[in-house]
Every structure is written in structure tokens, then in C-alpha cells.
ROSE-4610 file (N, C-alpha, C; in Angstrom, 1 decimal, always signed):
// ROSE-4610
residu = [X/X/X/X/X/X/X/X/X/X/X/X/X/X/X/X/X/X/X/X/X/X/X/X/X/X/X/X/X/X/X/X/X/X/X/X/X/X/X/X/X/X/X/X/X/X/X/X/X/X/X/X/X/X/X/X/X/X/X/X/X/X/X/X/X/X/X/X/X/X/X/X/X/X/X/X/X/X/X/X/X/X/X/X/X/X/X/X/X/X/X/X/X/X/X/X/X/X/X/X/X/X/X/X/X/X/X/X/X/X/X/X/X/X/X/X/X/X/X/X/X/X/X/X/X/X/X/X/X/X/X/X/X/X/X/X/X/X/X/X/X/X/X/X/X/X/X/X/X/X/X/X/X/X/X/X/X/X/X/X/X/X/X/X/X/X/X/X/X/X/X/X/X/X/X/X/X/X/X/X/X/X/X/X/X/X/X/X/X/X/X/X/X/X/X/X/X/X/X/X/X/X/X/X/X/X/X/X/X/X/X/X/X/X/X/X/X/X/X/X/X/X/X/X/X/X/X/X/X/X/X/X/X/X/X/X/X/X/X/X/X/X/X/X/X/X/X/X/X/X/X/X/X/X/X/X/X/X/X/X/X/X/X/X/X/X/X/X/X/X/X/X/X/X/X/X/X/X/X/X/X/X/X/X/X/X/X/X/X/X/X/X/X/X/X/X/X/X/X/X/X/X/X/X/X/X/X/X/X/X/X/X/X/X/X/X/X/X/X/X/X/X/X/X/X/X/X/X/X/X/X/X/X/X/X/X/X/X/X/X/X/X/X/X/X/X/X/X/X/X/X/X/X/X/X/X/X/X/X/X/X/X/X/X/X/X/X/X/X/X/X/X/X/X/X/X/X/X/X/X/X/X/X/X/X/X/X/X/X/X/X/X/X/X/X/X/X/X/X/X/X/X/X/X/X/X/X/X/X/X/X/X/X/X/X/X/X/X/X/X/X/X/X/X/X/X/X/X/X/X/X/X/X/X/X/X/X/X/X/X/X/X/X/X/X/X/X/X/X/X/X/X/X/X/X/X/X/X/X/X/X/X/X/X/X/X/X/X/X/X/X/X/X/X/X/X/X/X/X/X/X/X/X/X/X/X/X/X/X/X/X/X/X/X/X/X/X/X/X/X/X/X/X/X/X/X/X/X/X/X/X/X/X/X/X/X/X/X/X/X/X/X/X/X/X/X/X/X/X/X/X/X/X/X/X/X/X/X/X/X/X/X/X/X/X/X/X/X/X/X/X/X]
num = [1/1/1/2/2/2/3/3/3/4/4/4/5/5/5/6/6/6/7/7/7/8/8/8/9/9/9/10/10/10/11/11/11/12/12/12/13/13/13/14/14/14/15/15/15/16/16/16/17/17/17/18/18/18/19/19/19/20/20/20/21/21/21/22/22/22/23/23/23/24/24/24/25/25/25/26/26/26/27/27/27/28/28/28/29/29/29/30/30/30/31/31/31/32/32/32/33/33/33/34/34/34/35/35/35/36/36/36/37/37/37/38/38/38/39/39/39/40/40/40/41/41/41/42/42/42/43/43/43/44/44/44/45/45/45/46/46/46/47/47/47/48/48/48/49/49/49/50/50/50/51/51/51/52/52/52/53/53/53/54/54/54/55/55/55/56/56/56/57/57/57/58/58/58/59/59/59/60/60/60/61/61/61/62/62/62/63/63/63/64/64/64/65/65/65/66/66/66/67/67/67/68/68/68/69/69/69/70/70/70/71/71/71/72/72/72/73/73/73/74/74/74/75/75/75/76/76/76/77/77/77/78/78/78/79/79/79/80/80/80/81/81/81/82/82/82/83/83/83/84/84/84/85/85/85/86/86/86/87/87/87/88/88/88/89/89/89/90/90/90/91/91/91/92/92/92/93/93/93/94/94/94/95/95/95/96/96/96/97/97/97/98/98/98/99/99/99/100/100/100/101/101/101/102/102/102/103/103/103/104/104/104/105/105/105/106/106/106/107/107/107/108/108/108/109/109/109/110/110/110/111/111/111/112/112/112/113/113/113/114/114/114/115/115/115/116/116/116/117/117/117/118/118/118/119/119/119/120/120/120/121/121/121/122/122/122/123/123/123/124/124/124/125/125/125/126/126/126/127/127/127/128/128/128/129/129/129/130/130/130/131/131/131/132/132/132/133/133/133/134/134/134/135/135/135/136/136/136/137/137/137/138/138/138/139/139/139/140/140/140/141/141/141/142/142/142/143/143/143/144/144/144/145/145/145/146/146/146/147/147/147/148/148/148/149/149/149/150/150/150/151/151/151/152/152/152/153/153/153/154/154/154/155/155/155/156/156/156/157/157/157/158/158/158/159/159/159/160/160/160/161/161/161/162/162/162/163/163/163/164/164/164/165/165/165/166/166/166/167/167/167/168/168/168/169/169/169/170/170/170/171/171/171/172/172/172/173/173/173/174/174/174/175/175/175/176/176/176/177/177/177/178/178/178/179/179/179/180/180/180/181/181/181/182/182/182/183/183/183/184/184/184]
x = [+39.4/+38.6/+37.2/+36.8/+36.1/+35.1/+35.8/+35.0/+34.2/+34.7/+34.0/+33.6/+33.3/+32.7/+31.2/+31.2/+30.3/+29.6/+30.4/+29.3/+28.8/+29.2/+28.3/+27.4/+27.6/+26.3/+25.3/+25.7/+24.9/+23.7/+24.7/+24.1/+23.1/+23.6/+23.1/+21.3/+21.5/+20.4/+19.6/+20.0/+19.2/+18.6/+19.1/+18.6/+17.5/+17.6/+16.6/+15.4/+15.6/+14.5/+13.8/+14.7/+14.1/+13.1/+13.7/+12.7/+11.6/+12.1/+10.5/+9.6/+10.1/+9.2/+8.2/+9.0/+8.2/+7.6/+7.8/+7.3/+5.7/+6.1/+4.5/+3.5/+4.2/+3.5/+2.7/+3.7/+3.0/+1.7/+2.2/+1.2/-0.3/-0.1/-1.4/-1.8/-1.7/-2.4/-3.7/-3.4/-4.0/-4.7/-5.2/-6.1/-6.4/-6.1/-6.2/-7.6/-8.1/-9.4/-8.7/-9.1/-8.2/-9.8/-9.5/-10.4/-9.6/-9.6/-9.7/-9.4/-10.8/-10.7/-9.5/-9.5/-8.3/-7.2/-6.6/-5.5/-5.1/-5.9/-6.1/-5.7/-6.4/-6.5/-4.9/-4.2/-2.6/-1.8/-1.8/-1.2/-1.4/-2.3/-2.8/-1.8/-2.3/-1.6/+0.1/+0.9/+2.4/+2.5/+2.1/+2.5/+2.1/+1.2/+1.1/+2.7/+2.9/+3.4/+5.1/+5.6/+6.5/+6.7/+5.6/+6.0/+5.8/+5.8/+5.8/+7.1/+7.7/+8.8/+9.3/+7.9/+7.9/+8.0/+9.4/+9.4/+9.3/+9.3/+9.1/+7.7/+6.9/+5.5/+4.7/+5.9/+5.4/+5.8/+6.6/+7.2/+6.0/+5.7/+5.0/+3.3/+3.1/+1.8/+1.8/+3.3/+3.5/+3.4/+4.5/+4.3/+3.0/+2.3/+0.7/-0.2/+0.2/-0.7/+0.1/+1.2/+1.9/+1.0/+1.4/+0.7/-0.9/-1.6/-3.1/-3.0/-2.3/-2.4/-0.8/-0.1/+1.1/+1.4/+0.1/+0.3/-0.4/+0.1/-0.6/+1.1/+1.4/+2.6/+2.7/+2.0/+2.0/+2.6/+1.5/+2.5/+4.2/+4.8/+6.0/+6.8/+6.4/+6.7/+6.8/+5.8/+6.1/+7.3/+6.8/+8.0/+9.5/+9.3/+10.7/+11.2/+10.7/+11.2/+11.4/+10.3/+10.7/+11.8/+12.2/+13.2/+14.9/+15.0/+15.9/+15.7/+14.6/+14.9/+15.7/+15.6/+16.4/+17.4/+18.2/+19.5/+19.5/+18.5/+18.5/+18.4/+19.4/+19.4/+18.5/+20.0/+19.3/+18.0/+17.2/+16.4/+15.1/+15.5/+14.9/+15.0/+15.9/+15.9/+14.8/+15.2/+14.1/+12.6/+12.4/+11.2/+10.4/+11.7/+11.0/+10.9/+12.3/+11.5/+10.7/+10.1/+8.7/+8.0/+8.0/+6.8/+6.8/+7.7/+8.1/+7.7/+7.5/+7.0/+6.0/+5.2/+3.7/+2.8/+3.9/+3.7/+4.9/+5.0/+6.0/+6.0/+5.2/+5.0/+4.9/+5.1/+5.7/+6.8/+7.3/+8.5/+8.7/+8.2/+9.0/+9.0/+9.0/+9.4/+11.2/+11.1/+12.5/+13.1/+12.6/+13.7/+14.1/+13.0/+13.2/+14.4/+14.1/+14.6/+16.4/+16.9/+17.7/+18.6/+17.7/+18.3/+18.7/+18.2/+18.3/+19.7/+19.8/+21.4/+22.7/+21.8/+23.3/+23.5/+22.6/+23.3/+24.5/+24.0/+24.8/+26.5/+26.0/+27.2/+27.4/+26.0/+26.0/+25.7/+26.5/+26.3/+25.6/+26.1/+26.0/+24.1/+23.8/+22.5/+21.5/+21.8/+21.1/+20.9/+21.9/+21.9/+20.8/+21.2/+20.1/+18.5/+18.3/+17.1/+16.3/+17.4/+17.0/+16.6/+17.1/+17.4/+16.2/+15.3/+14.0/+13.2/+13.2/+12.4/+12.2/+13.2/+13.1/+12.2/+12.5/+11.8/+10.6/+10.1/+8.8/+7.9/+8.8/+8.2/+9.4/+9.4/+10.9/+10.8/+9.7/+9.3/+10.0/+10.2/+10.3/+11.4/+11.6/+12.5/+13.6/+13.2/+13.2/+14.6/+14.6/+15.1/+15.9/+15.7/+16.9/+18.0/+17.5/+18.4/+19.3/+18.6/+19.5/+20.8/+20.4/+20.6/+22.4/+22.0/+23.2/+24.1/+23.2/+24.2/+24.8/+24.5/+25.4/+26.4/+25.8/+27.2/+28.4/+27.6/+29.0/+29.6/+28.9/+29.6/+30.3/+30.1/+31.0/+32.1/+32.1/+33.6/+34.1/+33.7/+34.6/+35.4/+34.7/+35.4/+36.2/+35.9/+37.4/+38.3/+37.7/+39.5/+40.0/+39.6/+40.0/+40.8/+40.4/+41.3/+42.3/+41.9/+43.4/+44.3/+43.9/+44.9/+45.7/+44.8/+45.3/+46.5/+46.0/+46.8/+48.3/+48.2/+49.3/+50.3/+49.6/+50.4/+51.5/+50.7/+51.7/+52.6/+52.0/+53.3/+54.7/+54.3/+55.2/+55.6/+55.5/+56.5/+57.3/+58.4/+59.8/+60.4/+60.6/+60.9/+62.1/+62.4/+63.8/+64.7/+66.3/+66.9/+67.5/+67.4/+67.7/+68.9/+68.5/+69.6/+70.6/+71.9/+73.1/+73.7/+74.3/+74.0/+75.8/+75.0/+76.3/+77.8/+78.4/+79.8/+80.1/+81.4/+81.7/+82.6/+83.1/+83.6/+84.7/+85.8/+87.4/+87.5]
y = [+25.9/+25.0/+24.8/+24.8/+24.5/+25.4/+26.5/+27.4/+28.1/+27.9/+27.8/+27.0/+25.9/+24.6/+24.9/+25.8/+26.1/+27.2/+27.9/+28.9/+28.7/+27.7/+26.9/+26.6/+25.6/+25.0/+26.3/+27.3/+27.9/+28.5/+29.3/+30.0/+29.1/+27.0/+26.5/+26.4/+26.2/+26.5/+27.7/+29.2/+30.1/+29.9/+29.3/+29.4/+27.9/+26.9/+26.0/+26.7/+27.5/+27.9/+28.9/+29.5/+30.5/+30.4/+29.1/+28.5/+28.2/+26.9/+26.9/+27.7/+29.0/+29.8/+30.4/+30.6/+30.8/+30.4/+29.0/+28.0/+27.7/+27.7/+27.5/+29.1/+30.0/+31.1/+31.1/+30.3/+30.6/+29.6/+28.1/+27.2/+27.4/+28.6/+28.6/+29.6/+30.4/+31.3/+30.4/+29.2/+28.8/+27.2/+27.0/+26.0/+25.0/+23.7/+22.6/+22.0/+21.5/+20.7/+19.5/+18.6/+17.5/+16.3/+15.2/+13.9/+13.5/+13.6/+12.7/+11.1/+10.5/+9.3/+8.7/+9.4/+8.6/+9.2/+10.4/+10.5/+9.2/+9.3/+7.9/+6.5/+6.5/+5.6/+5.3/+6.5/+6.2/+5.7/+6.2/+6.3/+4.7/+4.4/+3.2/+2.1/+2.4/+1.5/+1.4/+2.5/+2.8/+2.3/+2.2/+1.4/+0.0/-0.3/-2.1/-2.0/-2.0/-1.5/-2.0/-0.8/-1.1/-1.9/-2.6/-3.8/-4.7/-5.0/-6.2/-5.9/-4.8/-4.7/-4.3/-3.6/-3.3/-1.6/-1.6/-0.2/+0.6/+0.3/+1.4/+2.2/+0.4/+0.5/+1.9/+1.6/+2.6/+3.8/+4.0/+5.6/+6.5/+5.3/+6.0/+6.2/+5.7/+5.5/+7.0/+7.1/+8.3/+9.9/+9.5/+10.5/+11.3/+9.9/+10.3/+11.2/+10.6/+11.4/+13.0/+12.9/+13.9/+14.9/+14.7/+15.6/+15.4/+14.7/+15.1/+16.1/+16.0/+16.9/+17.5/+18.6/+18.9/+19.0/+19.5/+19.8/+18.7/+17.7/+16.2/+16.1/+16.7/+16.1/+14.6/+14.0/+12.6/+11.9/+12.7/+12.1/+12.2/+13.2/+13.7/+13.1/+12.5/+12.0/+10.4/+10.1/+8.4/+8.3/+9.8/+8.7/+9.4/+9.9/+10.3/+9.5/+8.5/+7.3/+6.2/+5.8/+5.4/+5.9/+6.6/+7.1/+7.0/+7.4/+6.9/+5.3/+4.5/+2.9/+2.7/+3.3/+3.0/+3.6/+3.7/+4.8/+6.0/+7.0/+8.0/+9.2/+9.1/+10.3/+11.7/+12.0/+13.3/+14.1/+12.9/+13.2/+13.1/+12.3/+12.0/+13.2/+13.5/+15.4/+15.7/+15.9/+17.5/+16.9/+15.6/+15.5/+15.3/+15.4/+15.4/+16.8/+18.2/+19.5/+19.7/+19.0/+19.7/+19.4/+18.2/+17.5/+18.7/+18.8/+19.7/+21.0/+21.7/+22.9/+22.8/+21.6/+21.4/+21.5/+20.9/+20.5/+20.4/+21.6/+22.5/+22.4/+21.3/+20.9/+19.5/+18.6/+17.2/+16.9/+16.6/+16.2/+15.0/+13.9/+12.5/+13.3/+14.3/+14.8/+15.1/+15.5/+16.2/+15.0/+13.8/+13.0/+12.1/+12.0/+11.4/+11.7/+13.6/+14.1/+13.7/+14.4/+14.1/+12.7/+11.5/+10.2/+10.3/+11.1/+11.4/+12.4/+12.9/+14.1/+12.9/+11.5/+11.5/+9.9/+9.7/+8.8/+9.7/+10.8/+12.0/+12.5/+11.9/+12.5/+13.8/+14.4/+16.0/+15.8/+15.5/+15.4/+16.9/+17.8/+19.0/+19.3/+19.3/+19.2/+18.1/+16.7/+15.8/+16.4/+16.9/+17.1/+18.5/+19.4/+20.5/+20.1/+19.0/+18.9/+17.8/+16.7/+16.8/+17.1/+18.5/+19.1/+20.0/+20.3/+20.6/+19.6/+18.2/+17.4/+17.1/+17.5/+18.0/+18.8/+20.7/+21.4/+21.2/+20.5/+20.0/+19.1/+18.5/+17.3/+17.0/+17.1/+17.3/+15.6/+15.0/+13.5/+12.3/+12.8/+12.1/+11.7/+9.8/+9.2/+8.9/+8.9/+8.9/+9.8/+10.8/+12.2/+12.2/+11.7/+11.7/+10.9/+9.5/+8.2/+8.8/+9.5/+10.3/+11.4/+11.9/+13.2/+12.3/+10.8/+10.5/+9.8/+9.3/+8.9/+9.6/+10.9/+11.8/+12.4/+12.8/+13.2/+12.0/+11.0/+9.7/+9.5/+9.6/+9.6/+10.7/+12.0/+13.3/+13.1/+12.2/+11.9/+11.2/+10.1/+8.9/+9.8/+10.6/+11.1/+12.3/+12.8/+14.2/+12.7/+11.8/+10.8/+10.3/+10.1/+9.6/+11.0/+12.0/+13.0/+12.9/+13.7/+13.8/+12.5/+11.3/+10.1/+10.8/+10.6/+10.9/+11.9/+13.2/+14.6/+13.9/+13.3/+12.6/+12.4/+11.0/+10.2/+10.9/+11.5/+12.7/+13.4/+14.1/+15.0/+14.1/+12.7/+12.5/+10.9/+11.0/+9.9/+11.2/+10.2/+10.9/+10.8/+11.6/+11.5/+10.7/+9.9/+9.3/+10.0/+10.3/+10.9/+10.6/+11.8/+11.9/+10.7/+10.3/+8.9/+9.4/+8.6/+9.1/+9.6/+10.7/+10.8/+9.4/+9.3/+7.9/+8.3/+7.5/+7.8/+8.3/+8.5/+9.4/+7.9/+7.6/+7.0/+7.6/+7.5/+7.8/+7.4]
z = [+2.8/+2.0/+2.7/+3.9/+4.9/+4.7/+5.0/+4.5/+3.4/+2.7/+1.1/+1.1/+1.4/+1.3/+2.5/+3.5/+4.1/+3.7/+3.0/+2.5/+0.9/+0.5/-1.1/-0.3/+0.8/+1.2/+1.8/+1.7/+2.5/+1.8/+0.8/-0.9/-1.6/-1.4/-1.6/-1.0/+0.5/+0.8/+0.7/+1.1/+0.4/-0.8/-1.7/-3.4/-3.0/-2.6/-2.3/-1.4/-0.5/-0.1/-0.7/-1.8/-2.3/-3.3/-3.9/-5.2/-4.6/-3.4/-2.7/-2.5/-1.9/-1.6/-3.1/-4.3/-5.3/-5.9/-5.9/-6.0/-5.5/-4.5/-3.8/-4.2/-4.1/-4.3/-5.8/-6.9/-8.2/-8.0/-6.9/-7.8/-6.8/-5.6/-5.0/-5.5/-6.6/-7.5/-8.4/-8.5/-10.1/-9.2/-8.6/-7.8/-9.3/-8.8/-10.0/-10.0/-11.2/-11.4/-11.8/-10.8/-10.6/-10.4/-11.0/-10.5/-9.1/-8.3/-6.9/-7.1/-7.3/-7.7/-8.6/-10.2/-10.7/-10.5/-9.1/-8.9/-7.6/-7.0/-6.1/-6.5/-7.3/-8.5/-9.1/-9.3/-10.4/-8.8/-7.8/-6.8/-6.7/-6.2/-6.3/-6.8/-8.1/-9.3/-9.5/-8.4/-8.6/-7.5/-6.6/-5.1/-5.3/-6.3/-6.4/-7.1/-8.2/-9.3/-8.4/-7.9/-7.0/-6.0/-5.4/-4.6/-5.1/-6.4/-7.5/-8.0/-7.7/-8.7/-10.0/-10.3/-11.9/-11.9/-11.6/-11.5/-12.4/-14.2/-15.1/-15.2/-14.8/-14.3/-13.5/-12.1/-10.8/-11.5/-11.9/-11.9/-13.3/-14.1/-15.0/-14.6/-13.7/-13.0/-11.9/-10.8/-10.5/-11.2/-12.5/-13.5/-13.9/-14.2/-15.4/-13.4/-12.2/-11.0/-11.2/-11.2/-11.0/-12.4/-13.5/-14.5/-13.9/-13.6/-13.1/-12.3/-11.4/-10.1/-9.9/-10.6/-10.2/-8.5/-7.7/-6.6/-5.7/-6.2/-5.2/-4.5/-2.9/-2.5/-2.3/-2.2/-2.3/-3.5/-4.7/-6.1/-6.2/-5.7/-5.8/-5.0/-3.5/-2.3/-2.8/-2.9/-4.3/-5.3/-5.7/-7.6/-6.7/-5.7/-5.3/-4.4/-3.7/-3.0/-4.4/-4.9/-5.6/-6.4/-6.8/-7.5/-6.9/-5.1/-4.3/-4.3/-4.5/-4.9/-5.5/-6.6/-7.9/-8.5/-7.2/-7.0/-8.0/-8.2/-9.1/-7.6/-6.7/-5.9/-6.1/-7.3/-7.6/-8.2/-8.9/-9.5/-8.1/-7.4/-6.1/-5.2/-5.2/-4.6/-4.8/-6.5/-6.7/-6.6/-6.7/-6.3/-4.5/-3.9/-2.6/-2.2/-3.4/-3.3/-3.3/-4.4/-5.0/-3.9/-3.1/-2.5/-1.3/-0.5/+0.8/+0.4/-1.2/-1.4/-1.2/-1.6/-1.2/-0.3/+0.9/+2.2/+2.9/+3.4/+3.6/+6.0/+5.9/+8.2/+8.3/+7.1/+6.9/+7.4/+8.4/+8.8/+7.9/+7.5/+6.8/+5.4/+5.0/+3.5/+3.8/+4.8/+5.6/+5.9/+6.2/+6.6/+5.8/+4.7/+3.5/+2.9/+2.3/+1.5/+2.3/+3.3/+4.2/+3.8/+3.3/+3.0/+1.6/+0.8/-0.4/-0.6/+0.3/+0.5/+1.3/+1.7/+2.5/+1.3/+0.4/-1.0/-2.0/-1.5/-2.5/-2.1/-0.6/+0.4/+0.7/+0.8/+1.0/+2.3/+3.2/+4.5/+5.3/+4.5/+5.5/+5.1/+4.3/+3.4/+4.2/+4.5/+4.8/+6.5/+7.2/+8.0/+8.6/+7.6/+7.8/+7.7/+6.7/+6.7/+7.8/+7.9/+9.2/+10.8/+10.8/+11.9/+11.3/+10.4/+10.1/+10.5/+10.2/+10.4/+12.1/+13.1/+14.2/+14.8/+13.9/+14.4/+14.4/+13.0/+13.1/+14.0/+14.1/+15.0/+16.0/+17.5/+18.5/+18.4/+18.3/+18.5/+18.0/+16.7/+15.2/+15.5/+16.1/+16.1/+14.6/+14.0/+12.4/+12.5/+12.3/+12.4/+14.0/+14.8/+15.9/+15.1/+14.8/+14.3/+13.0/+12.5/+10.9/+11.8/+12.5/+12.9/+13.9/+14.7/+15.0/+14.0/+13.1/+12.2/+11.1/+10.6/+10.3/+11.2/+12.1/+13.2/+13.6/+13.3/+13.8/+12.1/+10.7/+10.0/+9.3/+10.0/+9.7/+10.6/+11.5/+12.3/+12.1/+11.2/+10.8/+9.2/+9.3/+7.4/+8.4/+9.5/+10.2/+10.4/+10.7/+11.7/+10.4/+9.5/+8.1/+7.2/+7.5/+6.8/+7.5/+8.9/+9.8/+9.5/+9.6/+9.8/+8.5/+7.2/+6.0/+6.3/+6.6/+6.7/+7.9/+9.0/+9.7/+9.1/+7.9/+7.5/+6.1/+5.9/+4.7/+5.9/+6.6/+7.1/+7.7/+8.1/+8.8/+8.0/+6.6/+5.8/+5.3/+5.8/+5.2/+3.9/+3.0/+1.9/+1.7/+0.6/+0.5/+0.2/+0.5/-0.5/-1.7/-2.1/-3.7/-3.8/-5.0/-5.0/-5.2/-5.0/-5.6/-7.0/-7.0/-8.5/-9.4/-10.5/-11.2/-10.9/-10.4/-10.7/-11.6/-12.2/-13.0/-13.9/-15.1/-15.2/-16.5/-15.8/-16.5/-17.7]
């Protein structure tokens, strides 16, 4: 089971880096004509937005930067925290993909995204990308602190199987009840 479960994650990651890679390849073909100012500007307006609390606010303020500028990693790096705010994990994924395709020597995209895999309980996933946000930066306390607390919470889930797996092997079955007397 272990095993198959390590090589999904694995296929898994090939096919994530592979999109990345074509990813970035298609969108540095076609260079954007982008305002500056009112990409600044929406960014702006989703970080007030969200520390007021108005999160339909922020995210559509992210959104409207995001279509200005598909390739603003910032925009994607916003509505995707914002988005792990507001417990939408997965949708928070793919936008810290996109952001890391962007800007692909970011370690806090890595350690982000990483927080984003371990709401998911993809431990093995959160863990890999932290251990990128490493390579990138050996510094990045951030990414040490992720990096012990998935190793201490991949051993509290082996002592909790095993207990589990223990406690089955060694409850003893009742026996089969008696079967009814017979009556004359």
C-alpha cells in the first residue's frame, strides 16, 4: 500500500513539474501589455480588502490583477493565501502553481504552497516542497520549522497506525456463542 501510495505521489509530482515546465514555456512566448500602476493598484485594493475582512472583496480585486497580468506571481501568490484563508486548500494549490511557475527561485511560494498540501493532508507533497524551499534558500527558517513539523507529524500518524494495527492483532475474538439447546 505504501508503495503505491509513493509512487502516485511520485507520477504525481512528475506531472506537476511537467505542467510547470509548459507552462512557463507557453506564457514566455507572448510578453503582456500590462498597466503597472492599476496592477499595483488591484493588489493594493485586495490586501486592504482582506485585512478588513471583506473577503469577496479581496479575491475579486486579486482576480480582476490576475486577468490584467496573468503572469503577475504576486497576483496568484495573494488570491492563493487568501484562498488558504478561507479554507479553499485546493483551489489555493493551483494558485500558488501558477505563482511558483512564474517564479520558479521563490522559496516562500514553496513554503507557502507546502502549507497548502499539509491542510490537504498530503504530507508527502508538503514535505517535498518544502525541502525545495530549502534548496533554495539553506537559510529559510520558515521551511526548517515546516520541514520538523511534518516529520514529527508523519510519526504521530506511523505510532497511531501501528497502535491501531497492535490493537487488532491482539483483541481476541469471542467464541462463537453456544449454539441453543435442543428442546424434547
Amino acid at each position: 500500500m505504501y508503495k503505491t501510495r509513493e509512487t502516485s505521489m511520485k507520477q504525481c509530482i512528475v506531472t506537476i513539474l511537467a505542467s510547470l515546465c509548459l507552462m512557463t514555456a507557453a506564457q514566455a512566448s507572448t510578453p503582456p501589455q500590462i498597466n503597472s500602476d492599476k496592477l499595483a493598484t488591484l493588489l493594493e485594493q485586495g490586501n486592504i480588502a482582506w485585512s478588513e475582512q471583506k473577503l469577496d472583496q479581496a479575491e475579486q480585486s486579486f482576480r480582476q490583477a490576475i486577468e490584467l497580468d496573468p503572469d503577475s506571481s504576486q497576483a496568484h501568490a495573494n488570491l492563493a493565501g487568501l484562498l488558504q484563508s478561507m479554507n479553499r486548500s485546493r483551489e489555493a494549490v493551483e494558485e500558488y502553481q501558477t505563482a511558483i511557475t512564474l517564479d520558479a527561485e521563490n522559496p516562500r511560494l514553496f513554503v507557502a504552497l507546502a502549507i497548502s498540501y499539509l491542510h490537504l493532508r498530503s504530507y508527502s507533497m508538503a514535505q517535498a516542497m518544502a525541502d525545495e524551499a530549502l534548496r533554495l534558500d539553506a537559510e529559510m527558517a520558515n521551511a526548517k520549522k515546516l520541514i520538523e513539523y511534518i516529520e514529527a507529524r508523519k510519526e504521530v500518524i506511523k505510532r497511531a497506525k501501528d497502535a491501531d494495527m497492535s490493537s487488532q492483532t491482539s483483541v481476541e475474538m469471542p467464541a462463537d456463542p453456544p449454539a441453543p439447546a435442543a428442546h424434547d
